[in-house]
N, C-alpha and C positions, 0 to 999 in steps of 0.2 A: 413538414412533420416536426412534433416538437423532442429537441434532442432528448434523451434518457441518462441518466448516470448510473452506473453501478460500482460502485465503491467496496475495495476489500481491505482485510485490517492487517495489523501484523500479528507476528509471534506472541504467544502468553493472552494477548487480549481477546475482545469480539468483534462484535459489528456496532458495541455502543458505544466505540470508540469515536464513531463518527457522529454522535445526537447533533454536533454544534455545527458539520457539513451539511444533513439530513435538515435541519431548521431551516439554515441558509436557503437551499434550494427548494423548499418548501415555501418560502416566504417571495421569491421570484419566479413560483410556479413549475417548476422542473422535476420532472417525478425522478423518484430516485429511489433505488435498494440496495442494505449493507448485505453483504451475505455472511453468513457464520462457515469458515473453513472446520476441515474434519478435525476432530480433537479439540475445539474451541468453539465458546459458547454453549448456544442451546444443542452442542454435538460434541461437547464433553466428552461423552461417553464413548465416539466411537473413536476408532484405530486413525491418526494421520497417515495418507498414503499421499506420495507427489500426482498420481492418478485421480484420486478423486478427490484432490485440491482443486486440479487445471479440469478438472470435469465440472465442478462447481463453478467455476467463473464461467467455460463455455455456458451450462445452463441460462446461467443470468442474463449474460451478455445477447446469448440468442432471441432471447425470452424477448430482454427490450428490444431486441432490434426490430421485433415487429412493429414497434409501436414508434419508434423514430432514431435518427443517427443516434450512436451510442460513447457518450464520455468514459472510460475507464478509468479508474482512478485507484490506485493501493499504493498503501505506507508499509515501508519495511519488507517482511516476506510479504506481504502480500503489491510490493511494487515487485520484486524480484518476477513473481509466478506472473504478474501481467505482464512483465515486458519477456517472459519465456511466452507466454500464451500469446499475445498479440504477435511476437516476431516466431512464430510457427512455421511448418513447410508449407502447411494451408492457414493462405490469409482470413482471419476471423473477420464479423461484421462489428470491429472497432474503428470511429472516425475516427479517435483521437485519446491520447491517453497521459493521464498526470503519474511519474513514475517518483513519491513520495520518501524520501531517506533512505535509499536502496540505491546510492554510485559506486556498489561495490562487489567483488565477484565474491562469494562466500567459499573461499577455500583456502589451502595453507595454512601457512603458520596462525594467519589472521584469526579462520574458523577454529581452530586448536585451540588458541587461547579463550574464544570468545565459550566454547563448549564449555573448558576448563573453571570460567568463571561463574558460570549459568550452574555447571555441576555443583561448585562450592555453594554458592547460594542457596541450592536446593538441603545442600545437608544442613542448612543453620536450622535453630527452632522456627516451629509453623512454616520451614520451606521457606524461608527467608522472606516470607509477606511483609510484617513490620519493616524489614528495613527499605521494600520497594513502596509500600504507603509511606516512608520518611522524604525518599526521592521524592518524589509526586510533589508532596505537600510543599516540598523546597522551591518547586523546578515548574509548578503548571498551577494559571491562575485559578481561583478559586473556581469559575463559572466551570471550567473543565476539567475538575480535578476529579471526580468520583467516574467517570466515562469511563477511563483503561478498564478500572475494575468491575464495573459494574453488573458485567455477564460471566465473573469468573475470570481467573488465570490460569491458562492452560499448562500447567505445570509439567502434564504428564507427557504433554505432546511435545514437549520441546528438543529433546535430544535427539527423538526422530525427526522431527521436521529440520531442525539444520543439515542433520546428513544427506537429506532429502535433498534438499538447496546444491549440496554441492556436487549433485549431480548436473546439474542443470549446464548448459552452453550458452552461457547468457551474451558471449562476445556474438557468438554467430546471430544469435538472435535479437540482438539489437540492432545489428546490420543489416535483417531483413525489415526493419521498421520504415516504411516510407510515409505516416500518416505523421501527423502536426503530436510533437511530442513536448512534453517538459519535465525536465527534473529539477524539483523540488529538496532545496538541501539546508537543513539549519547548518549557519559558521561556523559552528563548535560539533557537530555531526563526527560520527567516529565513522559513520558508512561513507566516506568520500572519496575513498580509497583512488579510485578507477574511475571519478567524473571525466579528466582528460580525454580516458580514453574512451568513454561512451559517446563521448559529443565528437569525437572523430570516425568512430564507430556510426552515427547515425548525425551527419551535416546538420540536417534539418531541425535538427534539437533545439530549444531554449534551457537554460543553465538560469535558476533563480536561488539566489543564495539568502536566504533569510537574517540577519543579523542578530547577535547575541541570543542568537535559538539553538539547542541542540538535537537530539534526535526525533523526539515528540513534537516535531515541527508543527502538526495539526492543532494538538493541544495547545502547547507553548503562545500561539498565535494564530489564534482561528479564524481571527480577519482576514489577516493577510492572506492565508490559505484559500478562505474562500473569496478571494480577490481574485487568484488564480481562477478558480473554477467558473468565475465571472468570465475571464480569457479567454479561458477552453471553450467555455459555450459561445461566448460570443464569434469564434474563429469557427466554430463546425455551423452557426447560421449564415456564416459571409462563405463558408463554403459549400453550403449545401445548393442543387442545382433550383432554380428558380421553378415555381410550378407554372406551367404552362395553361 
């Protein structure tokens, strides 16, 4: 069967965060769906709930599995909510999963300040847009500069969906992970907080540290990214069982 990808985005963005993944795997054959979590994108409008975040990836995730093993793959909150969802009390139908700029638990002091910062930004003029279209333009090459925004900033969802995050037991549940994992971290990453401990947390793990990339690993460097996703597929065909 041929594997499936389903890819989630992080915080503020959408699912067209992923155009330059979705080409990749397009162009190598491999079907693949971004999903839009609640309060972002084309669902804007509704309420973030930690519920019907991990309800929407189950969706996806189920959806493909009928159609062949299934790659995971999310950046930022949405690596956070795949590696709560894949490492669940019930094991989902994930062969394998890319856990993108998310080595870090979202709570304490860390999430305070990270709030704190998000909150200022929000009070500047236009919601602080200008100054995040300045990043961008600085930080991520042209070919993938207009993607973060392309579907919207989910502005409104943001200070719910961190709180949301820091409910989460992301140690225990990385611990239940025994499928072929990797986390994905640019060198200058502020989420790195906790790689030590995730790769102890879960042996099996691969640790890929991208160079001179920061948090927008995907952007920043969307070859190398989908070099990875090259990996991941190419491990869930040398694992899959031979058809008889």
């Amino acid at each position: 069967m041929t594997p499936q990808v389903v890819l989630v985005h992080g915080i503020r963005t959408s699912a067209t965060m992923w155009r330059a993944q979705l080409e990749y795997l397009e162009s190598v054959g491999v079907p693949a769906v971004a999903v839009d979590l609640p309060g972002h994108g084309t669902r804007m409008d509704e309420d973030f709930t930690l519920h019907e975040a991990l309800s929407t990836i189950d969706h996806a995730v189920r959806d493909a599995a009928t159609r062949g093993p299934v790659l995971l793959v999310g950046h930022s909150m949405g690596g956070l909510l795949s590696l709560a969802y894949t490492g669940g009390e019930e094991r989902p139908p994930v062969a394998a999963l890319i856990a993108a700029s998310c080595s870090a638990i979202p709570r304490g002091a860390a999430l305070a300040m990270y709030r704190f910062l998000a909150g200022s930004l929000d009070r500047l003029p236009d919601r602080g847009s200008w100054l995040s279209e300045r990043v961008l333009d600085a930080t991520i090459p042209v070919e993938t500069r207009p993607d973060f925004g392309a579907g919207g900033y989910a502005l409104d969802a943001q200070d719910v969906a961190l709180k949301s995050l820091s409910t989460l037991d992301l140690a225990k549940s990385v611990s239940r992970i025994r499928i072929p994992l990797w986390f994905v971290n640019g060198q200058f990453d502020q989420l790195r907080t906790h790689e030590r401990l995730f790769l102890r947390l879960a042996p099996q793990a691969e640790l890929i540290v991208v160079p001179r990339t920061a948090h927008l690993v995907t952007a920043m460097r969307p070859r190398v990214f989908n070099a990875v996703l090259g990996v991941a597929l190419a491990t869930i065909d040398h694992d899959a069982p031979s058809a008889s």
